[in-house]
C-alpha positions as CSV (number, residue, x, y, z in Angstrom):
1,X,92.2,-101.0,-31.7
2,X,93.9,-97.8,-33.1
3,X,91.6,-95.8,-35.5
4,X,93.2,-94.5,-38.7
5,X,91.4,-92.0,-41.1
6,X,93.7,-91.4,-43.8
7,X,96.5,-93.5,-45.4
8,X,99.3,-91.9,-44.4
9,X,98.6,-92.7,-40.8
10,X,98.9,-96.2,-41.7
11,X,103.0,-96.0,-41.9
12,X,104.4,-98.1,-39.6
13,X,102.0,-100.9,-39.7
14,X,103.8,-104.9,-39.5
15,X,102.7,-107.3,-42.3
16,X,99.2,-106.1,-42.6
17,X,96.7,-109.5,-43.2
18,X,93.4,-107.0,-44.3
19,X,89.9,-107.9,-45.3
20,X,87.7,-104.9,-46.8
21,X,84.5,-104.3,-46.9
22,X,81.2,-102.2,-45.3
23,X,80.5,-104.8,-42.5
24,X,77.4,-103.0,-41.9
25,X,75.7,-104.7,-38.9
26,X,78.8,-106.3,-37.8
27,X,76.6,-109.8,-38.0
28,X,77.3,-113.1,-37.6
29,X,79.0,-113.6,-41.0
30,X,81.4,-110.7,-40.5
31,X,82.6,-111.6,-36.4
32,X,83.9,-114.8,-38.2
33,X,85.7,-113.4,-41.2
34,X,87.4,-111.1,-38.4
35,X,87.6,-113.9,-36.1
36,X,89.9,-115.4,-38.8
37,X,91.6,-112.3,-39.7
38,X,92.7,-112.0,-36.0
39,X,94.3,-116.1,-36.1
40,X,95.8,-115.2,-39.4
41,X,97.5,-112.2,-38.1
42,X,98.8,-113.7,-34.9
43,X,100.3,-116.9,-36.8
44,X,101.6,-114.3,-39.6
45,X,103.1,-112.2,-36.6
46,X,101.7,-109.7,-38.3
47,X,98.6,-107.3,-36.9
48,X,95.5,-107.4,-38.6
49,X,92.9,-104.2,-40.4
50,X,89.9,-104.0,-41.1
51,X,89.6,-101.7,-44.5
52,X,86.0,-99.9,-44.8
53,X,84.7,-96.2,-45.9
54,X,82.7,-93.3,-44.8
55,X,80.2,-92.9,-46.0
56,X,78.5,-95.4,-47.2
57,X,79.4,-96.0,-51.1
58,X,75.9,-96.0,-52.3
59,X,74.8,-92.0,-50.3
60,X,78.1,-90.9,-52.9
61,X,77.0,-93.1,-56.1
62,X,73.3,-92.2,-55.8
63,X,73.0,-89.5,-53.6
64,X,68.9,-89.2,-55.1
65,X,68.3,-92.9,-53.3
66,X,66.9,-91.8,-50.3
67,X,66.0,-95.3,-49.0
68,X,69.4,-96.2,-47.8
69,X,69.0,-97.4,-44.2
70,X,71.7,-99.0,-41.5
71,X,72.0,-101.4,-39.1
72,X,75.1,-99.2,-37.4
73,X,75.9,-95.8,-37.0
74,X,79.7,-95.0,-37.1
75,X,80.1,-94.9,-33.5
76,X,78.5,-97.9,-33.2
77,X,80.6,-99.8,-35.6
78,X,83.6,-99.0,-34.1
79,X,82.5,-100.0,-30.5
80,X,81.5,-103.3,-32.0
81,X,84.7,-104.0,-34.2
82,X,87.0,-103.0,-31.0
83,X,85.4,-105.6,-29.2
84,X,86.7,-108.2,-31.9
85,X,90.0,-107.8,-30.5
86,X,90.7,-106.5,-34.2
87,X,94.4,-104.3,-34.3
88,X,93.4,-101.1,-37.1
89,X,90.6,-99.9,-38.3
90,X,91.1,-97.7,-41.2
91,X,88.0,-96.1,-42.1
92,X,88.9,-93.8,-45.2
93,X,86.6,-91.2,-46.9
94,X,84.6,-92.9,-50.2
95,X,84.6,-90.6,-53.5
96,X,83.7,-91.0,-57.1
97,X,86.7,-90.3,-57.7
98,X,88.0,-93.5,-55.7
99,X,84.9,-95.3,-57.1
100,X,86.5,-95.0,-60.7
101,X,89.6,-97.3,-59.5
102,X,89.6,-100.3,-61.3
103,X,90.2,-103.5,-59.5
104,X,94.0,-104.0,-60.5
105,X,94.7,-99.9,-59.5
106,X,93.0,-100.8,-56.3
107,X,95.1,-104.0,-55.9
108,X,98.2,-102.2,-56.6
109,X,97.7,-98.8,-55.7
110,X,96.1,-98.9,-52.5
111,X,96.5,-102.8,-50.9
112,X,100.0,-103.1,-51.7
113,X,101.9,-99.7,-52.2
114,X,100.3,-97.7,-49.8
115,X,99.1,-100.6,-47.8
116,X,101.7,-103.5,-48.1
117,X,99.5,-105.8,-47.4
118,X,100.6,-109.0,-46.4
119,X,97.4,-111.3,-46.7
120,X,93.6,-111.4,-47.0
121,X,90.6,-112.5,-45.8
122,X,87.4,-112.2,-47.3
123,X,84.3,-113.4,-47.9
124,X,82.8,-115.5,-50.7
125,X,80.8,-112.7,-52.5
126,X,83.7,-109.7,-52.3
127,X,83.6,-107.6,-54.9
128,X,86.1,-104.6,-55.3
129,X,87.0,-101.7,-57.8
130,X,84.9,-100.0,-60.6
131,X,81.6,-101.3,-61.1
132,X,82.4,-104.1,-58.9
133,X,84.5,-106.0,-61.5
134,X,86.7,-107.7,-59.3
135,X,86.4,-110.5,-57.5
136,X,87.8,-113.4,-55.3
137,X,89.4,-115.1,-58.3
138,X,90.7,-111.8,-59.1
139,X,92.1,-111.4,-56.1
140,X,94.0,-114.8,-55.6
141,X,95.4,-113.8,-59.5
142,X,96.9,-110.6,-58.4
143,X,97.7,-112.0,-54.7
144,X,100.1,-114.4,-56.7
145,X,101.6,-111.7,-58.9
146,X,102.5,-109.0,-55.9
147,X,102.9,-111.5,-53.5
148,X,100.1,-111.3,-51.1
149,X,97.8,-114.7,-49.3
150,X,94.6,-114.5,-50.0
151,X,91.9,-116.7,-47.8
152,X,88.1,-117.0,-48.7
153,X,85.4,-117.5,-45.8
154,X,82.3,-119.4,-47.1
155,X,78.6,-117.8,-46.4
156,X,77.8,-118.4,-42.6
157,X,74.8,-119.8,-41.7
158,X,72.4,-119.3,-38.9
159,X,69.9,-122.2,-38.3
160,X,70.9,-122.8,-42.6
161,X,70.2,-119.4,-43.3
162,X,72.9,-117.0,-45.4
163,X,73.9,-114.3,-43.2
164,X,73.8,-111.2,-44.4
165,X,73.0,-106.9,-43.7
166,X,70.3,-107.3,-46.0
167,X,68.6,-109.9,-44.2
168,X,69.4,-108.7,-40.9
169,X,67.6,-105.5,-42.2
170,X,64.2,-107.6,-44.0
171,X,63.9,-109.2,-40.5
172,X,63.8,-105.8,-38.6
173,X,61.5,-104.1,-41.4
174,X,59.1,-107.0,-40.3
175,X,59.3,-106.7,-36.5
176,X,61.2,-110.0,-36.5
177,X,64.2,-108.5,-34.0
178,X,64.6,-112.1,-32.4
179,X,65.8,-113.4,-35.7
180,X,67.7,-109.9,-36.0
181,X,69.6,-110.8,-32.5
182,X,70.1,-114.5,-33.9
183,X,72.2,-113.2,-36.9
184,X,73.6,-109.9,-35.7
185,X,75.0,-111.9,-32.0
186,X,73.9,-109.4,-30.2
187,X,70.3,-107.2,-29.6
188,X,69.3,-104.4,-32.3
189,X,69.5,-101.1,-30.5
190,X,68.6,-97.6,-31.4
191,X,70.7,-94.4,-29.7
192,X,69.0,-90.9,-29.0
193,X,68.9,-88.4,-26.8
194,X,65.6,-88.1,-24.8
195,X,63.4,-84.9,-26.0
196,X,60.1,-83.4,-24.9
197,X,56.8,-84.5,-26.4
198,X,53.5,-84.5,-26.0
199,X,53.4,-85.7,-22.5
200,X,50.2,-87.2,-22.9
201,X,51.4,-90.4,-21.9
202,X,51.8,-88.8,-18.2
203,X,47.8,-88.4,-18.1
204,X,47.1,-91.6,-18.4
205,X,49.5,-93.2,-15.6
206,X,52.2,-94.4,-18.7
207,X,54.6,-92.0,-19.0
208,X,57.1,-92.7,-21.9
209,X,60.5,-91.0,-22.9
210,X,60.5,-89.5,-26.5
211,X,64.1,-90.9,-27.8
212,X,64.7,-87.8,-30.6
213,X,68.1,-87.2,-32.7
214,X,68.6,-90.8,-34.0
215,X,70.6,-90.6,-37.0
216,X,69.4,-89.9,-40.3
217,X,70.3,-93.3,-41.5
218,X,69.4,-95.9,-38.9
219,X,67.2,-98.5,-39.8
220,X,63.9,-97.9,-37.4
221,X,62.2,-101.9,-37.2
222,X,58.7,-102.5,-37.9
223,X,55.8,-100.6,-36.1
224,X,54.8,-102.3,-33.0
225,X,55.3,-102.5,-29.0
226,X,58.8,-104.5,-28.2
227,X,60.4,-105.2,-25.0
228,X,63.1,-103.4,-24.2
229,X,66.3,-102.9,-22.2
230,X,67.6,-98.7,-22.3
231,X,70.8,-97.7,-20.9
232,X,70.4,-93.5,-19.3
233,X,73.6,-92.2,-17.2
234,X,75.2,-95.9,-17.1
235,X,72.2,-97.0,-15.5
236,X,70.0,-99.8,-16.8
237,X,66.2,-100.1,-17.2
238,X,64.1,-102.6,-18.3
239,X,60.9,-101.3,-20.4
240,X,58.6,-101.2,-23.3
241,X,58.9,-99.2,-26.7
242,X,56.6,-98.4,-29.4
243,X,57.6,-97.4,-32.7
244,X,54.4,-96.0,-34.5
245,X,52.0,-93.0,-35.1
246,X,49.8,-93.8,-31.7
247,X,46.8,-94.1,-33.9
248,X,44.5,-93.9,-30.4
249,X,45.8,-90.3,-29.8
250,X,46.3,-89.1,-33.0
251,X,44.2,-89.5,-36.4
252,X,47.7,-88.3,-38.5
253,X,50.2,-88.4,-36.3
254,X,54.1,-88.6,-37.3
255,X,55.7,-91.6,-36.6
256,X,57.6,-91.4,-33.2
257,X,59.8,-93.6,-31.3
258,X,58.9,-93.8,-27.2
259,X,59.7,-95.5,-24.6
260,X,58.2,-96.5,-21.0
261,X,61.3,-97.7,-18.8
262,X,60.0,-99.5,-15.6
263,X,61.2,-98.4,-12.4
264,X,62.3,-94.6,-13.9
265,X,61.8,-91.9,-10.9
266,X,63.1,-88.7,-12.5
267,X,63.5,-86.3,-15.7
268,X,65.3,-87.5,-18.5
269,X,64.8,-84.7,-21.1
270,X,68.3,-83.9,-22.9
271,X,69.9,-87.2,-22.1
272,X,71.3,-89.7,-24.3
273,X,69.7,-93.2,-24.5
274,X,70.5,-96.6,-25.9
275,X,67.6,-98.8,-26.8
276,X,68.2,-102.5,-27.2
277,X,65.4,-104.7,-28.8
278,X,64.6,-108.2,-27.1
279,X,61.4,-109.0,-28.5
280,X,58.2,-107.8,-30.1
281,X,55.1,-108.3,-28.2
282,X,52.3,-107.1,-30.8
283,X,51.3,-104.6,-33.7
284,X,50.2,-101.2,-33.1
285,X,46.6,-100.7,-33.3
286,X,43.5,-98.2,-32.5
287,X,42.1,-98.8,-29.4
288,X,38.6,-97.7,-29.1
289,X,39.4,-95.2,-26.1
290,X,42.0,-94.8,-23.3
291,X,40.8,-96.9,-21.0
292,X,41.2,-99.9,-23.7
293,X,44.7,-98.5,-24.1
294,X,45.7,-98.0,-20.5
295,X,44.4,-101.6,-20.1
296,X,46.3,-103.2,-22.9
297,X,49.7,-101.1,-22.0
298,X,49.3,-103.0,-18.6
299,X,49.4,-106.5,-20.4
300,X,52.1,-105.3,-22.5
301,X,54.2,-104.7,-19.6
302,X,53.5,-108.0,-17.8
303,X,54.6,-109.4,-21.3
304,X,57.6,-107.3,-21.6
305,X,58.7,-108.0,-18.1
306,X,58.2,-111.7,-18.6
307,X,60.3,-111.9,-21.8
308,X,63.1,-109.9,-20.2
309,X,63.1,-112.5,-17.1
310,X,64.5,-115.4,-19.3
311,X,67.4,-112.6,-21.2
């Protein structure tokens, strides 16, 4: 997959068959629309591109909303989308300026002079250019006039359920990262690098890793203890996180990510980590004094061991 930031490294570029969009999440709904992209462009003999922006339209339009969270980072977008077997990714800055298009400049400014786009695949609820005027019928309007295919995708459904980011992102607001791993086709993970804490955790026979620097705007699931698998130094550990303010420890305390991996023999402070979510096993709560805790963290790691067995 070659990478292109601006438009002018686009040149060069055979019978482009493009879809547009965020993809945030890279779900379900999204692997098929690029799925088809890819058939397109191979029976086209074209190569196919995937259109999307940094960052995300809505930090630009309403820089005040502070409540903007995402199921990828950039790095993790791309990883996923090369492993589509997708040919481009053109990931272009997003501006107010750019946000004022209207849906026939975008058409005919961007997709077909600077693009020459060839075809296009979307899905049922696109929406394109200022104030989101544009859409499918639009498209297929001004597809006929510059001479460009345009193909809709219907909403896919998991288990009859619409996929889409949003709902990906309800289900890990509530804990539900099963039903997160069921749309998304793949399990929720959180990347960090491992910084000092506490170290309480160490004086009572659980010692956890502190996963720090995750970016700004990640979506952190529900509160809770989950079962876990983390990848340090290319090596793999099964474990158990919790995302919460440790309420046993702390009366106020700040909400921190942690994680005990099973099996760990040395320092990790300063590394990077990537967390994947399999399942959660309970709600945070008070316990009424460590030994309750250390008790409960030993059922919790029977369960998390047991639910990573059947992975």
């Amino acid at each position: 997959m070659v990478i292109h930031t601006d438009l002018n490294s686009f040149a060069g570029v055979n019978r482009p068959v493009l879809t547009t969009g965020t993809f945030d999440g890279v779900h379900h709904g999204h692997q098929v629309i690029i799925k088809r992209l890819n058939e397109i462009a191979k029976r086209e003999k074209g190569e196919s591109v995937l259109f999307t922006f940094h960052p995300h339209p809505r930090l630009v339009l309403n820089p005040e909303d502070k409540s903007l969270r995402l199921l990828n980072t950039v790095e993790e977008k791309q990883e996923l989308l090369e492993r589509t077997g997708l040919d481009h990714l053109l990931v272009l800055p997003f501006s107010r300026d750019f946000s004022r298009l209207h849906a026939r400049e975008f058409v005919r400014d961007v997709l077909v002079e600077k693009l020459h786009v060839h075809a296009m695949v979307v899905g049922h609820d696109h929406r394109f250019g200022r104030d989101r005027e544009g859409g499918i019928g639009m498209l297929r309007e001004q597809g006929e006039e510059f001479g460009f295919r345009v193909e809709e995708i219907p909403a896919q459904e998991v288990e009859h359920v619409q996929v889409s980011s949003t709902k990906v992102r309800e289900a890990l607001l509530n804990g539900a990262v099963e039903r997160a791993h069921e749309w998304l086709g793949y399990p929720y993970r959180l990347d960090g690098v491992v910084v000092k804490g506490d170290q309480r955790g160490r004086t009572i026979g659980w010692p956890t890793a502190n996963v720090g620097a995750i970016d700004p705007y990640k979506l952190i699931p529900a509160n809770g203890v989950y079962a876990v698998v983390a990848t340090v130094a290319g090596t793999e550990f099964e474990g158990m996180l919790n995302i919460g303010v440790r309420p046993t420890v702390e009366a106020h305390g700040t909400r921190t990510v942690e994680v005990n991996l099973f099996g760990l023999d040395r320092e990790i402070y300063g590394e990077p980590i990537s967390v994947r979510l399999w399942q959660r096993l309970r709600d945070e709560k008070r316990f009424a004094g460590l030994g309750e805790l250390k008790a409960q963290l030993a059922k919790d790691k029977e369960a998390a061991m047991q639910s990573l067995s059947k992975r």
